[in-house]
N, CA, C and O of each residue as an XYZ file, in Angstrom:
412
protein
N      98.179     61.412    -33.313
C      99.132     62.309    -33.909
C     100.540     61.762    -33.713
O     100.963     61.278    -32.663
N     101.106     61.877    -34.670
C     102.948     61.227    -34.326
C     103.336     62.597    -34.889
O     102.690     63.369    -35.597
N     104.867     62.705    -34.254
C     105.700     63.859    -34.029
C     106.723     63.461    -35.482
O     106.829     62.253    -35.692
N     107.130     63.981    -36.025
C     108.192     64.001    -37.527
C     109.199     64.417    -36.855
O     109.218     64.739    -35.667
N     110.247     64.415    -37.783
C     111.975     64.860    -37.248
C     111.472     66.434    -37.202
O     111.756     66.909    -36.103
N     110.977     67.147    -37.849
C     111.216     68.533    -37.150
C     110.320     69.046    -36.393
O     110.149     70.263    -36.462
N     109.522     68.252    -35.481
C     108.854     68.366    -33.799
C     107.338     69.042    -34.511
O     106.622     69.810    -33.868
N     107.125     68.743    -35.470
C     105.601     69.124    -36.137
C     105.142     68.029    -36.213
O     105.664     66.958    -36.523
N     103.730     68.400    -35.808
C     103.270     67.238    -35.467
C     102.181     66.750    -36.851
O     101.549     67.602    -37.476
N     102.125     65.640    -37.095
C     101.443     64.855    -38.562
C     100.117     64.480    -37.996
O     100.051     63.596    -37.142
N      98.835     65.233    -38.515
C      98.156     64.547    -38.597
C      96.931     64.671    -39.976
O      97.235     65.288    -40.997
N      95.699     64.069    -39.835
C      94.754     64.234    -40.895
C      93.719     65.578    -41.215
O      92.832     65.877    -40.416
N      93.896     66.165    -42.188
C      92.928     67.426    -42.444
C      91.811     67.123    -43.167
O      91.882     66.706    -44.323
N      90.796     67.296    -42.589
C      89.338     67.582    -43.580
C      89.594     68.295    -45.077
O      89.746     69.515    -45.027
N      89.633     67.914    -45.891
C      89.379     67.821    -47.266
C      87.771     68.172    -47.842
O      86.720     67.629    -47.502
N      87.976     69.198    -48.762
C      86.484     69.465    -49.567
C      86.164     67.901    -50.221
O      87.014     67.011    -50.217
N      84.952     67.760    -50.711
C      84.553     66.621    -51.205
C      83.843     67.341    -52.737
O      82.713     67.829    -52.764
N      84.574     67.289    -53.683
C      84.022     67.853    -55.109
C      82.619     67.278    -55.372
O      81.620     67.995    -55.426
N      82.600     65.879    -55.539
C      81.676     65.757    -55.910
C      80.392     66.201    -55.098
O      79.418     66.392    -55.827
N      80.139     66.443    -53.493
C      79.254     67.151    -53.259
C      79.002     68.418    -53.270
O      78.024     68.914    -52.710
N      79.865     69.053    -53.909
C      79.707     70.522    -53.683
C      80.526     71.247    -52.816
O      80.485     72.471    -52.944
N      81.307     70.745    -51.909
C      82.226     71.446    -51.276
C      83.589     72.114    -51.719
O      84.496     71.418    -52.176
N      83.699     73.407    -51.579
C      85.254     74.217    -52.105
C      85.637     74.913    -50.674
O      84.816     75.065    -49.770
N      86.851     75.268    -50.613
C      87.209     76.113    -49.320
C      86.757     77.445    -49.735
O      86.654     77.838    -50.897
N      86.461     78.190    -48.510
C      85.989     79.574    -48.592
C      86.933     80.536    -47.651
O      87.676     79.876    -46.924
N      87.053     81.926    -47.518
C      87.249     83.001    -46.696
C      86.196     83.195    -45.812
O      85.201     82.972    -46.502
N      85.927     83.404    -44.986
C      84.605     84.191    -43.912
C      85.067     85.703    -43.980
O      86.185     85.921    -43.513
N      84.347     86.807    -44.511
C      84.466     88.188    -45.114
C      84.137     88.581    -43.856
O      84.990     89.157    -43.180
N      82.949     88.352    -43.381
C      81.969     89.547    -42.560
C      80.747     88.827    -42.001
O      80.161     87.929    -42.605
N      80.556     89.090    -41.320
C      79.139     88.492    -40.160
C      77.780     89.001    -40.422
O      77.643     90.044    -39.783
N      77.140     88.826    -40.823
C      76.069     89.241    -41.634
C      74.789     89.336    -40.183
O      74.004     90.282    -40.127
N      74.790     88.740    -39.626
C      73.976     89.021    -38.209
C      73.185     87.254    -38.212
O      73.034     86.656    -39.277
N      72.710     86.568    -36.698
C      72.185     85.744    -36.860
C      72.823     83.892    -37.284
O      73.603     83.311    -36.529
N      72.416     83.411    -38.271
C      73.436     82.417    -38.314
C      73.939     82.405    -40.180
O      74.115     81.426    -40.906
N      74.062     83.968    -40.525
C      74.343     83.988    -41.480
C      76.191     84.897    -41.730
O      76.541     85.882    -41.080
N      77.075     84.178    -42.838
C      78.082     84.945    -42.631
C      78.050     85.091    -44.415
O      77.284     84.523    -45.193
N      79.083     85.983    -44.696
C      79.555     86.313    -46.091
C      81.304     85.413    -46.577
O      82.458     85.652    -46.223
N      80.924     84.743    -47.171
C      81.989     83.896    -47.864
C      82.551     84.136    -49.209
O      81.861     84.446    -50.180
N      83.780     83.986    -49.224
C      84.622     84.477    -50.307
C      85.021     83.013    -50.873
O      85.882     82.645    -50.074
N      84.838     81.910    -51.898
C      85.054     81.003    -52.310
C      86.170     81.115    -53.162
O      86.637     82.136    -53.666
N      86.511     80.050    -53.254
C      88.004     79.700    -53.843
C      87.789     79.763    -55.729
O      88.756     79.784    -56.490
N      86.548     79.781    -56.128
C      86.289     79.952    -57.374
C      85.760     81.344    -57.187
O      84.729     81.405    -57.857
N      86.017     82.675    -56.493
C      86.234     83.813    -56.787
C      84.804     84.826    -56.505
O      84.791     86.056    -56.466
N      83.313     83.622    -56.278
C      82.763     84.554    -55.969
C      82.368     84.685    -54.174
O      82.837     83.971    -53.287
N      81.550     85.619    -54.042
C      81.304     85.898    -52.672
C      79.757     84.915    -52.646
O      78.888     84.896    -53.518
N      79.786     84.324    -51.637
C      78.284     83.465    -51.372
C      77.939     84.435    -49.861
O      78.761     85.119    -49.251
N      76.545     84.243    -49.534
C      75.970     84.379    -48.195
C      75.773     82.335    -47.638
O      75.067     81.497    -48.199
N      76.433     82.192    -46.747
C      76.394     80.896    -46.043
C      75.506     80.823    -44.824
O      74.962     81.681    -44.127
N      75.546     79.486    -44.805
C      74.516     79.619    -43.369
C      75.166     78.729    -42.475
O      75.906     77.885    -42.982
N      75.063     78.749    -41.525
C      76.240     78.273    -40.434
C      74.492     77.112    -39.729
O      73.551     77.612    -39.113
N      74.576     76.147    -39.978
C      73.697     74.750    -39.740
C      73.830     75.078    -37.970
O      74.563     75.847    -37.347
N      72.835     74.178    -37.560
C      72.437     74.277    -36.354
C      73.143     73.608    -35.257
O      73.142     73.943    -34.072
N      73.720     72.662    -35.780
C      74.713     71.507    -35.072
C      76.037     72.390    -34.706
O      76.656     72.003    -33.714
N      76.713     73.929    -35.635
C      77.806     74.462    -35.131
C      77.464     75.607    -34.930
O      78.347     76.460    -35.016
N      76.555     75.890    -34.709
C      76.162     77.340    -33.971
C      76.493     77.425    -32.346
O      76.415     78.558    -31.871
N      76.748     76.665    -31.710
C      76.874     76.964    -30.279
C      78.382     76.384    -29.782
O      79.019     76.695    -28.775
N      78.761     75.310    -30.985
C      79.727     74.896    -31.016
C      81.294     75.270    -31.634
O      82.343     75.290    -30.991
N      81.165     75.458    -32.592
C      82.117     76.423    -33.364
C      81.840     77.696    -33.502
O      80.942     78.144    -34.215
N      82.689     78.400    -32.748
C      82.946     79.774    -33.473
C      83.450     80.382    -34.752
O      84.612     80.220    -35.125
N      82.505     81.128    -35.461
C      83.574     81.683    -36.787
C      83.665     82.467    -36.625
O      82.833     82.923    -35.841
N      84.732     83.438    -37.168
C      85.067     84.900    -37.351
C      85.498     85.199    -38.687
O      85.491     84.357    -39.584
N      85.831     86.257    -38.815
C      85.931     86.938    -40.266
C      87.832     86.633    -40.293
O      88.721     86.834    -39.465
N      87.810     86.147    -41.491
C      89.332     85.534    -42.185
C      89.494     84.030    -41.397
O      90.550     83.742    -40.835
N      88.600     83.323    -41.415
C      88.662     82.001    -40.494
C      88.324     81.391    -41.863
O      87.240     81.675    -42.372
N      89.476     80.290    -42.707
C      89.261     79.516    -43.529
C      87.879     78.389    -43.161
O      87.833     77.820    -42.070
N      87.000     78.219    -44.038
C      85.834     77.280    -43.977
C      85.985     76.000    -45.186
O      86.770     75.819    -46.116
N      85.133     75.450    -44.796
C      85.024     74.734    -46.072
C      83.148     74.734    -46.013
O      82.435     74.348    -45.086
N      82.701     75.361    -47.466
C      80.832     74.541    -47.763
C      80.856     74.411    -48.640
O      81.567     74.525    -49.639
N      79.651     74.020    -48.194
C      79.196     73.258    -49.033
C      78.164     73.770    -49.914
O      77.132     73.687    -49.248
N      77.832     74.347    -51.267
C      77.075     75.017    -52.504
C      75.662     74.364    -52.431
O      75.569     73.159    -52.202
N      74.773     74.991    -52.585
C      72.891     74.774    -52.657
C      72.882     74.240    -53.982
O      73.314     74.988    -54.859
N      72.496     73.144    -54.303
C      71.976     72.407    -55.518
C      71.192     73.292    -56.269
O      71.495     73.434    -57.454
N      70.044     74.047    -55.712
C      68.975     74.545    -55.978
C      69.353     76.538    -56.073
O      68.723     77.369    -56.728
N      70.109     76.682    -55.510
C      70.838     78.317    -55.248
C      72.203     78.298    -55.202
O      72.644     78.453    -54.063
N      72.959     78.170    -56.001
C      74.380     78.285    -56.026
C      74.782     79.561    -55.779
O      75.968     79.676    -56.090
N      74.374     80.443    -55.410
C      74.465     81.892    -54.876
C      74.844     81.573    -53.183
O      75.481     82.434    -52.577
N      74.385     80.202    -52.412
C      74.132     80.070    -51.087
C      74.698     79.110    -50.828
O      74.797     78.274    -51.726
N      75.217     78.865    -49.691
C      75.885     77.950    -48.985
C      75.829     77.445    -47.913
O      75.317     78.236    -47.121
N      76.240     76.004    -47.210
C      76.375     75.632    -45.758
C      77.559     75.807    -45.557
O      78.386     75.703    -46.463
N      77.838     76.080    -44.443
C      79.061     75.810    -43.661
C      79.413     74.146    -43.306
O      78.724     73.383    -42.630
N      80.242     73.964    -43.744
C      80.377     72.944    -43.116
C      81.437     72.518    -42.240
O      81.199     71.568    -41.494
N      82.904     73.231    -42.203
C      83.827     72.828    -41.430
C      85.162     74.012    -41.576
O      85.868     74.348    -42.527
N      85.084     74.508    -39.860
C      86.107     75.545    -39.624
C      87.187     74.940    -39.500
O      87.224     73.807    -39.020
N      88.560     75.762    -40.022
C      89.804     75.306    -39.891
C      90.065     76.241    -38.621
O      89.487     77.288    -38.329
N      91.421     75.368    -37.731
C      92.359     76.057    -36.793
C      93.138     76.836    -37.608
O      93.280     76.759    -38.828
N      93.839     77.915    -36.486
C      95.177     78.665    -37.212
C      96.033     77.658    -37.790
O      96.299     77.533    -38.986
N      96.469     76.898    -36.757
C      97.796     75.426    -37.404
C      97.410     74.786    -38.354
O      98.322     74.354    -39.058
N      95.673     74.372    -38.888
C      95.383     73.407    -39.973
C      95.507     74.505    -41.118
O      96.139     73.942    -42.012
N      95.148     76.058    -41.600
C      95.297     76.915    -42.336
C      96.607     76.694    -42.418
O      96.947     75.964    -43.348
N      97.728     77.247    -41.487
C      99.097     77.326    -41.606
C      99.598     76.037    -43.130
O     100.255     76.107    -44.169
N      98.700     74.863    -42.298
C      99.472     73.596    -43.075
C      98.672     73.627    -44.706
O      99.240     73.436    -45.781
N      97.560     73.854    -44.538
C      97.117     73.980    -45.814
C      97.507     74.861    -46.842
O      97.671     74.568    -48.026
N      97.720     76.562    -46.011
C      98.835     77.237    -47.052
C      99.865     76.797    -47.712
O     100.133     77.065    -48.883
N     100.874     75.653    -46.492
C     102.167     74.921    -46.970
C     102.057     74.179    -48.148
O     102.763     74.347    -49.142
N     100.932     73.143    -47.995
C     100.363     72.172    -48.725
C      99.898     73.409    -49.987
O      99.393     72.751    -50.897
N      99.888     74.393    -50.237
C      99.400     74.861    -51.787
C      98.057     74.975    -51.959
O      97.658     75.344    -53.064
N      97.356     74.758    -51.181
C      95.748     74.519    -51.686
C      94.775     75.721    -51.026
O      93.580     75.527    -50.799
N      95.365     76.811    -50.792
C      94.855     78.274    -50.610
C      95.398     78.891    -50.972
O      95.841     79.826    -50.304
N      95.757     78.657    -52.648
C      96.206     80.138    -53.343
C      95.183     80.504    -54.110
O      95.414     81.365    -54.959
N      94.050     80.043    -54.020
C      93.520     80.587    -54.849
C      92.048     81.676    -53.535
O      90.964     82.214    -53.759
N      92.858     81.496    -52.360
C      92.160     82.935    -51.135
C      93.176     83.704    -51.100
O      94.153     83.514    -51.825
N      93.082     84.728    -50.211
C      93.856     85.932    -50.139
C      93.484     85.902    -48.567
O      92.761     86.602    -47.859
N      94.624     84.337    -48.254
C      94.710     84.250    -46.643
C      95.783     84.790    -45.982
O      95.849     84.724    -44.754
């Protein structure tokens, strides 16, 4: 991380990957288990599934920006694939690329 003239610090954010299917989402509500309710940036609500590798590791909560990844086979369903911090949201609001949540 390097520090900029106004003491914020620069570094790299995880980015959706279009061509696999990834858009940023909202986390709505906790559905019980390793399932949550997601609000996607193209407007509809998915049920996601939070993969086994960040279940013990990442915590989500409800209004915690995500990024998943869409079911080839069920586009109704989703993976989780990667929680943002408060500070990486903050910067991504700055950056423009969550207007289309209601963060």
């Amino acid at each position: 991380m390097e520090k900029t003239t106004e003491g914020e610090e620069n570094y790299r954010l995880r980015l959706p990957f279009a061509k696999e299917g990834e858009i940023f989402g909202l986390a709505l509500q906790r559905m019980g288990a390793d399932r949550i309710k997601v609000l996607c940036a193209d407007g509809k609500e998915r049920n996601a599934r939070i993969p086994g590798k960040m279940k013990k590791r990442v915590w989500i909560r409800e209004g915690d920006v995500l990024i998943v990844r869409l079911w080839d086979f069920q586009p109704a369903n989703a993976d989780v694939v990667w929680r943002y911090m408060p500070p990486q949201t903050e910067r991504l609001k700055r950056m423009g690329l969550l207007k289309a949540l209601p963060v």
